[in-house]
N, C-alpha and C positions, 0 to 999 in steps of 0.2 A: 375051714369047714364052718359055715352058716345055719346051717341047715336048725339046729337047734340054737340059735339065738333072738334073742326079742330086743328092734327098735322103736323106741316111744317118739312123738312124730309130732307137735302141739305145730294147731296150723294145717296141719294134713290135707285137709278137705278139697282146696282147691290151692291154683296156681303153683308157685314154686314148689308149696310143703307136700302139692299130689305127686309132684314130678321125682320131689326125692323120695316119698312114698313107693313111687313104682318101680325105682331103680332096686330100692332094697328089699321089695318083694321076688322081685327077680330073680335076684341072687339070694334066695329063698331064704330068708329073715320073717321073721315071724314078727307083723307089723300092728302097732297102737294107733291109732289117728286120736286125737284129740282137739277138738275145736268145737265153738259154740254153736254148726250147726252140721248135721249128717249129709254133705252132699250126696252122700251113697260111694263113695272112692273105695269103704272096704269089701263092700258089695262085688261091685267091681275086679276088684284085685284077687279074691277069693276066700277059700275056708281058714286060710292063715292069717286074716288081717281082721283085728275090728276096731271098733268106734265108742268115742267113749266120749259124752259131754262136758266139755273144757271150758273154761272163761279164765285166760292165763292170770288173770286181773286181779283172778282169787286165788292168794297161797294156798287154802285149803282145797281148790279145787284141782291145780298141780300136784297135789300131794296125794288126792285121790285118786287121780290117774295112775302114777306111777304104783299107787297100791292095784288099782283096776289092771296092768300091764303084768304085775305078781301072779295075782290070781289067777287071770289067764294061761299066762305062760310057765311060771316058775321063778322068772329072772327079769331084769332091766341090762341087757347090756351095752346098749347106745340110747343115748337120749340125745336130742336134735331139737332144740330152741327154736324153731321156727315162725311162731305167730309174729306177727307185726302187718305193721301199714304203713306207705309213703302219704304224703302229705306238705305242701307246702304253703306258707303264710308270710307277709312282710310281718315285719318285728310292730308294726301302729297294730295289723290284725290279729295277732296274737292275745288272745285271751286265757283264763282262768281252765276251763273246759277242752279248749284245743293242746293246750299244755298238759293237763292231768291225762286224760285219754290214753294221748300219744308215750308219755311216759310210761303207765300204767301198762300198758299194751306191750311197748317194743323193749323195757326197759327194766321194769320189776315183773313182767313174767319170763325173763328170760333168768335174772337172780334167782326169783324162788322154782325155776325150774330144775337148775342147779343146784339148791337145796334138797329138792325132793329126789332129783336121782341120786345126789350123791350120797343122802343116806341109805338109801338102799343098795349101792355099789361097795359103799362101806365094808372093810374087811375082802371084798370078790374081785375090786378093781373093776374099771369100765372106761366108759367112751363119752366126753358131752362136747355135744359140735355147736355153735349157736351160730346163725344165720345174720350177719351183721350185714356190711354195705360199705360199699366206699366212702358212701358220706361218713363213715367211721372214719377217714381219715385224711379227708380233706371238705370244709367249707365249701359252700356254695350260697346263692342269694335267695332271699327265701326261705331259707332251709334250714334253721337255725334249730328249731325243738325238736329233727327231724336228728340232724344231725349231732347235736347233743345228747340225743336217745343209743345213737349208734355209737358214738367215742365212747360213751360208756359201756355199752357190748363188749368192745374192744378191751375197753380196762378190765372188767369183772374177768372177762376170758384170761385178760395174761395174770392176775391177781392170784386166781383160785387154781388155776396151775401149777401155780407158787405153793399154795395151800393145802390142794390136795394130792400132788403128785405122790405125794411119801404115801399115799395109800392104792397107788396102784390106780389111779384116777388121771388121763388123761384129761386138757380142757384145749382144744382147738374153733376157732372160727373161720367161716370162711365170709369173704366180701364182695358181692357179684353187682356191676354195675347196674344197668337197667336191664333186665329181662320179661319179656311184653308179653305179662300177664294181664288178666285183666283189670286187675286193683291198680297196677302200675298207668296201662291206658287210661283207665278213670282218673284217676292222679295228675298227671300229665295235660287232662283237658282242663284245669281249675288255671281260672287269670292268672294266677302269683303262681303258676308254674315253670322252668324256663320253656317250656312249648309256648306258656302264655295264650292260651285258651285259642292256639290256633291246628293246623291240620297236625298230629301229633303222629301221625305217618312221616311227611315230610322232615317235622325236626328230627325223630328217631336215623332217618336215614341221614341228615345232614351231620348229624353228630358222628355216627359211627365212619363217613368220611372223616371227617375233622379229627376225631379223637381218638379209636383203635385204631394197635395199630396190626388186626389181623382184619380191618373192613367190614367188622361185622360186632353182633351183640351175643354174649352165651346166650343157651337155653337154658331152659329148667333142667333139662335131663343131665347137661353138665354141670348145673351147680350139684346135683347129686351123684355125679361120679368121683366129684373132688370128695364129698363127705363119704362116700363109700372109701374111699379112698384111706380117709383119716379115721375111718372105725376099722381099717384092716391093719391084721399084725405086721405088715409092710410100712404103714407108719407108728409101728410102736417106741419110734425116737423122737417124735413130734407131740410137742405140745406148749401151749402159751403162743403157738403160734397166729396171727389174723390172714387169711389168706387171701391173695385178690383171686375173682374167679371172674374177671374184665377185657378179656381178649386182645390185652394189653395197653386197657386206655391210660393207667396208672404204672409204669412201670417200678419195679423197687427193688 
């Protein structure tokens, strides 16, 4: 039964984090969007969903959320780390700024986002799914403060598993290759990408030859079936786990 539960959703607004957004509205969850700008998604989605200005970058601002997601609803009982960005740089272009950002972004707001639910799950027990990536667990060229943001996803995930499980606090992530959102296609067109600033249709499909091995890329909609998945009592023996959601380009 969903019907009275609230997930908090940083990122919401567009690409993946609308997609998991609309899964768990579906399945009538009572939905937070949080990001620094209102596409309109809770609009959209209906009288159960709203929106609430997020800059993950600011602990206090994750903190107010998950208070905003209270007040609204009553409760926090999934929270879904989802804000970040891909981006890729050689190690000469990396700078001060491209580093702070991206950490800042995919790496301390998905910590203190953890922080903020888990104190509120404190004593009720809950669900924190964070939205990590392959590059969580395998290097690539390029990709270095991308994929340093993500290994770290990964750890915090299996860590605080560790840490908060004795309160009844699940911590799962899941790791979805490329899914052709629009942040990812923008991404993907930069030189020091491996598209390498050329037709990023082409490489997408050359890769998913080469490298799944089901011929294809997930969606958005199933990176949020895996996370509806790991907020149901069907997974409630899962956790510390990093999941691949890659359509087998990684197997493990």
């Amino acid at each position: 039964m969903t019907a009275h539960k609230t997930v908090v959703i940083t990122g919401g607004g567009k690409g993946i984090g609308a997609d998991i957004a609309r899964v768990f509205y579906d399945t009538e969850y009572r939905v937070i969007i949080g990001s620094r700008t209102d596409h309109g998604i809770s609009e959209k989605l209906g009288e159960n969903a709203w929106f609430c200005e997020t800059d993950v970058r600011q602990p206090s601002d994750l903190h107010a959320l998950v208070a905003y997601a209270v007040e609204k609803t009553g409760a926090v009982h999934v929270m879904i780390n989802n804000a970040g960005y891909s981006g890729w740089r050689t190690l000469a272009g990396i700078d001060e700024s491209f580093w702070q950002d991206m950490i800042d972004t995919n790496l301390k707001g998905v910590l203190f986002g953890c922080q903020a639910a888990a104190r509120q799950m404190r004593g009720k027990g809950g669900c924190i799914i964070n939205v990590s990536s392959l590059a969580g667990k395998r290097g690539s060229a390029n990709n270095s403060v991308y994929c340093a943001s993500k290994f770290g996803v990964n750890g915090i995930t299996q860590a605080l598993a560790k840490e908060i499980g004795g309160q009844n606090i699940r911590v799962n992530a899941v790791c979805p290759v490329f899914v052709k959102t629009d942040g990812v296609i923008e991404a993907l067109q930069e030189n020091d990408s491996p598209a390498g600033g050329t037709d990023v249709s082409a490489f997408l499909d050359s890769f998913m030859r080469a490298q799944s091995a089901l011929g294809r890329l997930p969606l958005g909609e199933e990176v949020g079936n895996a996370c509806l998945f790991l907020a149901s009592e069907k997974a409630s023996a899962i956790t510390g786990q990093c999941i691949n959601v890659d359509c087998g380009v990684l197997p493990q």
